[in-house]
N, C-alpha and C positions, 0 to 999 in steps of 0.2 A: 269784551266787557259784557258783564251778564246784567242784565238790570232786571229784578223781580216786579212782575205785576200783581199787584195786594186787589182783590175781589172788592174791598171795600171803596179802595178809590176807584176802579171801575166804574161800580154802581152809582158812584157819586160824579162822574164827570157823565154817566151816559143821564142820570137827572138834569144837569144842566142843560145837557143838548137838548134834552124834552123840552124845555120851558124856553132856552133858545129857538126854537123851533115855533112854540106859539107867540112867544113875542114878538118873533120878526127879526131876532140879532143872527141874521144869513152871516154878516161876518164872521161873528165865534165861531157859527158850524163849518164855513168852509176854509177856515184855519186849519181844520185838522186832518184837510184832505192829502194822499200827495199825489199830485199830479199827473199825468192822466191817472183818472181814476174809472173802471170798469162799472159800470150799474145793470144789476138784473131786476128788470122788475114786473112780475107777470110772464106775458109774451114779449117785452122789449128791454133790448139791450143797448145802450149808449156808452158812449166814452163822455168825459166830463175833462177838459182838456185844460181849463182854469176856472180863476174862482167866480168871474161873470160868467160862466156857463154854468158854477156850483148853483150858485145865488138865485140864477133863473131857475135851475129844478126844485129847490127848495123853498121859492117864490110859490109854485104849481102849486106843492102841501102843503104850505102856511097857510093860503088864501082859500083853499077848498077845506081846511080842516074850519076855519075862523065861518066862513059860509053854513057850514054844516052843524054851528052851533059848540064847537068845543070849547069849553074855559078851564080845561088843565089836561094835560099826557101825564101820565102814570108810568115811571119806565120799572118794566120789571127784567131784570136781567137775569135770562132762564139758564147759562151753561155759557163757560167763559174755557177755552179748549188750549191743552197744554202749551205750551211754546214749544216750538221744535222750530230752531235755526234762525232763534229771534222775532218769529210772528207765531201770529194765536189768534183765534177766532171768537167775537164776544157775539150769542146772540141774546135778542132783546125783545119783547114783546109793548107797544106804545100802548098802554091804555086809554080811551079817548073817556073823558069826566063830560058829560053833556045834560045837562039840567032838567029835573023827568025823565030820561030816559033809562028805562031797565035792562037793554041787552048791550052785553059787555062786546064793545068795540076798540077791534085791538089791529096795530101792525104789526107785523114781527119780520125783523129784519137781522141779516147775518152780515156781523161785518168784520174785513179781515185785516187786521191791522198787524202792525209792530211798533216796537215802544223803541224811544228815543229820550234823551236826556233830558228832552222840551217834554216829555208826555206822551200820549195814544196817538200813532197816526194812522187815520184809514185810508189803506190800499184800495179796496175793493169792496164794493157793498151788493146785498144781494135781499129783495123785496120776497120772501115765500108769502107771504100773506100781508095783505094790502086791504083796511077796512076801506077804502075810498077808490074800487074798484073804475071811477070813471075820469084816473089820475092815469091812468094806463096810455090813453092814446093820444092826451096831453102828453107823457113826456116819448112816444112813439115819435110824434110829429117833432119834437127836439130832436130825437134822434136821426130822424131825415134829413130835417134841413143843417146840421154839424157837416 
């Protein structure tokens, strides 16, 4: 069964993750993990093995994004990469909205999904750039003690 992925719903469920993500609804986001899920991010790589191990890493970037003053992510979805054999790779860039502030703070994360009848599932997620460089050894020390 071939099922199309429209760029427009993309962009529009990876907006809700954004706003999921500063509101604190860990639920939604780790709905759409499947399990084990691989994370690179920086120098550290964990496995995310369910969704209280999801909820804990995404706990780490709620609470340092909220700390650090953010009141909206901005997702802008840069290149969503062909399907071949039912996955496809969407990346993303988070823009952080921080009140006064003039330089553009952004994540960008690659992540490797496939689409199911339910919607996007992420496989595999990968951090190239991480505005909250001191989330690194936060989830390092997740990745030890797993």
């Amino acid at each position: 069964m071939r099922l199309a992925v429209q760029f427009s719903k993309i962009s529009d469920h990876m907006r809700l993750r954004a706003d999921w993500l500063l509101a604190g609804r860990l639920d939604e986001l780790v709905a759409d993990f499947v399990y084990p899920v691989p994370i690179e991010l920086l120098s550290t790589r964990l496995i995310v093995h369910n969704p209280d191990e999801g909820r804990a890493m995404l706990a780490l970037w709620h609470d340092a994004l909220v700390r650090n003053g953010v009141v909206a992510l901005k997702s802008d979805v840069v290149a969503v990469g062909v399907p071949r054999r039912g996955r496809f790779r969407i990346w993303v860039e988070y823009h952080e909205i921080v009140p006064g502030q003039q330089e553009d703070r952004f994540t960008s994360i690659l992540y490797y999904c496939s689409r199911t009848l339910s919607g996007i599932r992420i496989e595999m997620v990968c951090f190239p750039h991480l505005s909250l460089p001191e989330l690194d050894p936060q989830f390092a020390a997740m990745a030890l003690s797993a």
